[in-house]
C-alpha positions in Angstrom: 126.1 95.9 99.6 122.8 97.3 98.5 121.9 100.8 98.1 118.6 102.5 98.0 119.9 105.5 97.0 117.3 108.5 96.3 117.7 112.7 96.2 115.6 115.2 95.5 115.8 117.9 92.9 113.5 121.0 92.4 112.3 123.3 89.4 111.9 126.6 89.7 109.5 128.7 87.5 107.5 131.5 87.4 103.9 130.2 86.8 101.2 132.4 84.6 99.5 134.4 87.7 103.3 135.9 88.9 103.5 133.1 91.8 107.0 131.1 91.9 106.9 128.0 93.0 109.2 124.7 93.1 108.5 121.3 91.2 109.8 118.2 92.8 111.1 115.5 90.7 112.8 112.5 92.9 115.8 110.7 91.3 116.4 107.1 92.3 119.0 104.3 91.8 118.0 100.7 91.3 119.8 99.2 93.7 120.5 96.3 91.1 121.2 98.0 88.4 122.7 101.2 89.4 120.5 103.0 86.9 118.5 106.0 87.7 114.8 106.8 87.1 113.3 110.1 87.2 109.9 110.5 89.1 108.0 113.7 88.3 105.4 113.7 91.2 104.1 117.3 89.4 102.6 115.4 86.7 100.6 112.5 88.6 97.8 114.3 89.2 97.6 115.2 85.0 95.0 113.3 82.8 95.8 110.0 81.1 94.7 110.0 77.9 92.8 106.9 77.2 92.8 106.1 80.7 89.5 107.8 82.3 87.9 104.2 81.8 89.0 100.8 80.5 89.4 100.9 77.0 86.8 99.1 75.0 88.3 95.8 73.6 90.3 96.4 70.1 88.3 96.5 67.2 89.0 93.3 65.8 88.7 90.5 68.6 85.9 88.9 66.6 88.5 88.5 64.1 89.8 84.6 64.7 89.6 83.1 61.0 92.9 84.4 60.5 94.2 83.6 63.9 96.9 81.2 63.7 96.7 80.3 67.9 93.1 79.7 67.4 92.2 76.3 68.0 90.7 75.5 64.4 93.5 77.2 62.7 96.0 75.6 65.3 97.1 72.4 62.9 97.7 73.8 59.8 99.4 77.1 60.5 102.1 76.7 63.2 105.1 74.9 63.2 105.6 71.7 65.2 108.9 71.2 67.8 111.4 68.8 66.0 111.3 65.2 67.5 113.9 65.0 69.8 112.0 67.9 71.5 108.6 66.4 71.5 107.9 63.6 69.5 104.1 64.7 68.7 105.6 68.1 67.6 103.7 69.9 70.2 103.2 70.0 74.0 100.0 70.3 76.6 99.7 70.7 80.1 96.2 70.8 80.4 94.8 74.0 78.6 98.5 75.1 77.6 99.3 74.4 73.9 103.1 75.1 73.5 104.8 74.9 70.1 107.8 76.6 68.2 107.7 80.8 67.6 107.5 81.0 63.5 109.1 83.9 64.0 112.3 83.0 66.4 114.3 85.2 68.5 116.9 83.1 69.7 118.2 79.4 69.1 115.0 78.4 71.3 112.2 80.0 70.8 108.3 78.9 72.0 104.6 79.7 71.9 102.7 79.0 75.0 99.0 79.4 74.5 97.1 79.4 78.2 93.6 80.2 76.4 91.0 78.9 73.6 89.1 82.3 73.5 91.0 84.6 71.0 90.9 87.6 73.2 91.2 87.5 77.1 90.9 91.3 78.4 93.5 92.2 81.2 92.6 90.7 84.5 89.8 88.2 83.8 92.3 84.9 82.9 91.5 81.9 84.6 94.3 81.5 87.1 94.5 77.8 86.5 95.2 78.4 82.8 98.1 80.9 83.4 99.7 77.8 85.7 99.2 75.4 83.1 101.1 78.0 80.8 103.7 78.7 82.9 103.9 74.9 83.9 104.6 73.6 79.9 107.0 76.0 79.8 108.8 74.8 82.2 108.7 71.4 81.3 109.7 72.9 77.6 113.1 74.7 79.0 113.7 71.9 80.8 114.0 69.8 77.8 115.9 72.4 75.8 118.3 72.0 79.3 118.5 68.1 78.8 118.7 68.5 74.9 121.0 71.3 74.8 122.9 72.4 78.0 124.9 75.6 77.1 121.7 77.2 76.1 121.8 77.8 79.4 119.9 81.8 79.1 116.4 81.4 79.5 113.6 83.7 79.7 109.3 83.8 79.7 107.5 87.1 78.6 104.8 87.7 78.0 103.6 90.9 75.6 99.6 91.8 76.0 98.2 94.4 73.5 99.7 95.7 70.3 100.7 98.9 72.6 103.2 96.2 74.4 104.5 94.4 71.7 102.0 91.8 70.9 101.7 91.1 67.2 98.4 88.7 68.2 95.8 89.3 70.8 95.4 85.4 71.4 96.6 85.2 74.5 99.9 83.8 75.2 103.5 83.2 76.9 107.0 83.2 75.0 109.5 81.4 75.9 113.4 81.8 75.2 116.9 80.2 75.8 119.8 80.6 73.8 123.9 80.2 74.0 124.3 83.9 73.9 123.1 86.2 76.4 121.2 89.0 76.2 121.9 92.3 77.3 119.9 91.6 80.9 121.2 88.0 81.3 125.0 89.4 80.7 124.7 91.9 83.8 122.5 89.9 86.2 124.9 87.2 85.5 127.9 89.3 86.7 126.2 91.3 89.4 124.3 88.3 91.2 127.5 86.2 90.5 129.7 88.8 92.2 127.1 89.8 95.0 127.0 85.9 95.4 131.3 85.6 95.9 131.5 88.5 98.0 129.0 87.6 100.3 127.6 84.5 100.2 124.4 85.6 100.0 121.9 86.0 97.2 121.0 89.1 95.5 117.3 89.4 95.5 117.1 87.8 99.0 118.9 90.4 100.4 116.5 93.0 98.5 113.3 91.6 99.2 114.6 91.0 103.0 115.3 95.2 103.0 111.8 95.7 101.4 109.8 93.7 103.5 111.2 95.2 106.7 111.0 99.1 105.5 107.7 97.5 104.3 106.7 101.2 102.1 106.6 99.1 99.1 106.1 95.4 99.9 102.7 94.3 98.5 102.2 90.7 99.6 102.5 87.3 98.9 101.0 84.1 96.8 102.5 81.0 98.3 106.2 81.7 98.2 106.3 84.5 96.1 106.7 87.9 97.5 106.0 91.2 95.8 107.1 95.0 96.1 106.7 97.9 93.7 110.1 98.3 92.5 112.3 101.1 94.3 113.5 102.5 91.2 110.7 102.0 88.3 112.1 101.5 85.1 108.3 101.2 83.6 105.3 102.6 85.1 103.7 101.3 87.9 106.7 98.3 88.0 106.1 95.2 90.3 108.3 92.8 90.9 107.8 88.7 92.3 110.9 87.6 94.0 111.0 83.3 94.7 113.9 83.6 97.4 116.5 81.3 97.7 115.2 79.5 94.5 118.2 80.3 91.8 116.6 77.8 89.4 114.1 76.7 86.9 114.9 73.1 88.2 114.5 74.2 92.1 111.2 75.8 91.6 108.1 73.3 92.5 104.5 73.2 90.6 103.0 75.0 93.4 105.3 78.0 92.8 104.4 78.2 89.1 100.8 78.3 90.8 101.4 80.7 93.0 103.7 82.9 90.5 100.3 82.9 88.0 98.3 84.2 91.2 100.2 87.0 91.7 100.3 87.8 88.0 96.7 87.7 87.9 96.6 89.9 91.0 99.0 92.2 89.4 96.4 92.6 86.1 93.9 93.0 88.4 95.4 95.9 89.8 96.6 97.7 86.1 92.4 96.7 85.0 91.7 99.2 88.4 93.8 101.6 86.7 91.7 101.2 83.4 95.3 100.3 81.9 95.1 97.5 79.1 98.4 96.4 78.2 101.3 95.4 80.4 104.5 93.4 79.7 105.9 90.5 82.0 109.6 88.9 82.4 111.0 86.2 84.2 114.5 85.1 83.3 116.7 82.2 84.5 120.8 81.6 84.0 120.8 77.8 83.8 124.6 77.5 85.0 124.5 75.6 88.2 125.9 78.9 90.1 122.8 79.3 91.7 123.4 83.1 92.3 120.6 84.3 90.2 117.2 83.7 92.3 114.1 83.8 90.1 112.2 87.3 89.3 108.8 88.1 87.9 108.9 91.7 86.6 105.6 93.4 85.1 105.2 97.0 83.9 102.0 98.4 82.5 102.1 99.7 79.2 100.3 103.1 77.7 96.7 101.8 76.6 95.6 100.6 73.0 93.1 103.1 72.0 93.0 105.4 69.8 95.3 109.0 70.2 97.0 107.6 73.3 100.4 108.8 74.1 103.5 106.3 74.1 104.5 105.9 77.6 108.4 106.2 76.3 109.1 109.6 75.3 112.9 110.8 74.1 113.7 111.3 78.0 113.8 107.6 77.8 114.8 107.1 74.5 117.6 109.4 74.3 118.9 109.5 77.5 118.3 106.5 79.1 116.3 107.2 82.2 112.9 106.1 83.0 110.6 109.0 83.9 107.4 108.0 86.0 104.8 110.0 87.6 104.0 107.9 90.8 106.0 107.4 93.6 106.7 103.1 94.1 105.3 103.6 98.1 102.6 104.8 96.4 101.8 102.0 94.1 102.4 99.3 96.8 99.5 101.2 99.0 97.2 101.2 95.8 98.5 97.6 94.8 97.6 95.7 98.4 94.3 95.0 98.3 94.8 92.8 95.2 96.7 90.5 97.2 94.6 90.9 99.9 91.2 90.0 99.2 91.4 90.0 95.5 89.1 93.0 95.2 86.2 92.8 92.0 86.9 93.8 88.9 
């Protein structure tokens, strides 16, 4: 039922000294998805701006009298959960503040802070912090579950560095879950919920059983998550956690939320040895009682923010719709390893 589909397609040219010679460029299929992605091994070897050393830390990090998230400023400028949520207005989980997004999204939408300081650089989070984060915001979507059933699409991201999305460096998680489904939730829902009826099994099981025996891009594990570069990368150097067998928020113990934030923090440790900054992360849950959908860590790094550095979406992406990366996913896992095993320095 799963395909890990690849071919091979080559550019010919005449280069400046009157050789020809061929360019490979590898096309894969997600086997989830069905989209493609475009990798253009030609250009791996070409010079990142931005990226010959970690980026020195943006300009204004020193900057926290404005800083809504920061713990002085915390009271007065952000917006408290309405009582039936929480009847302080806010919730902790020991360093996790979580509290409603001013700026909302969806029908739910939370703040979960995992750190005082108002700039954590990439890789250097405690790891305890990042489970207390993930931890409140579990026990928030679990509320908005009780409170509010059919909000039943749920998601945590989490957006590091203005050249990922963030709009403020304080560190922190958001959290979603709304009646209507976004574009993501609407197709894993059909395609794990049809994988599930046709053969019993789930989806991401069955993948992350055919990755870790062709083992080229399975990375390793924290507790009872395991990770793989993802076959077809639809963002650069993509990683994915898969929790098997666990379909739901409500399934998944405290120690996987520990060992979920492990492997993040692994994952950032690997982007940091890559002097790349910025990264996005996504996890998202379909609260229906199917159990079809097994939860999914996904993390891409982003281009770095520094000055004159090149958006790592380009019109190929834009216009027509396929990722284009420069490194094969084998590749990454080989380079990725040793940040599960060992936890190399940083």
């Amino acid at each position: 039922m799963l395909s890990f589909e690849k071919q091979t397609i080559r550019a010919r040219m005449v280069l400046p000294d009157g050789r020809t010679a061929e360019k490979p460029i590898e096309v894969r299929q997600n086997p989830i998805t069905g989209r493609t992605c475009r990798i253009a091994f030609s250009r791996a070897e070409e010079p990142e701006p931005g990226a010959a050393a970690l980026p020195d830390p943006p300009p204004f990090t020193e900057e926290t009298a404005d800083c809504p998230f920061c713990p002085a400023s915390l009271p007065a400028h952000t917006p408290r959960l309405t009582p039936e949520l929480a009847p302080t207005g806010i919730m902790r989980r020991g360093q996790s503040v979580l509290f409603p997004n001013l700026f909302p999204y969806g029908g739910y939408s939370a703040v979960s802070l995992f750190d005082d300081r108002h700039f954590v650089e990439i890789g250097t989070a405690a790891p305890d912090a990042y489970a207390d984060s993930f931890l409140n915001c579990r026990d928030y979507l679990m509320r908005i579950l009780e409170h509010d059933p059919a909000a039943r699409y749920m998601a945590i991201t989490q957006n590091h560095l203005p050249s990922a999305g963030g709009s403020l460096l304080h560190p922190h998680l958001q959290l979603q879950a709304d009646v209507v489904a976004s574009n993501h939730h609407r197709f894993l829902e059909k395609r794990a919920g049809g994988y599930f009826g046709q053969t019993g099994r789930r989806i991401f099981s069955d993948y992350i059983g055919h990755e870790r025996q062709e083992g080229g891009r399975f990375i390793g594990r924290t507790g009872s998550w395991e990770w793989v570069a993802a076959f077809a990368p639809e963002g650069f150097f993509e990683i994915w956690g898969i929790l098997p067998e666990v379909a739901s928020i409500r399934q998944a113990a405290d120690a996987d939320w520990r060992s979920l934030a492990r492997g993040v923090m692994s994952a950032q440790r690997f982007y940091r040895s890559l002097n790349r900054n910025g990264y996005n992360l996504g996890l998202l849950s379909i609260e229906d009682g199917s159990n079809a959908l097994e939860l999914r860590a996904v993390m891409v790094v982003r281009s770095n923010y520094a000055p004159w550095v090149r958006s790592d979406h380009t019109g190929f992406e834009v216009m027509l719709g396929d990722m284009a990366t420069f490194t094969a996913p084998e590749e990454t896992a080989k380079m990725a390893r040793p940040f599960w095993n060992g936890e190399p320095s940083i």
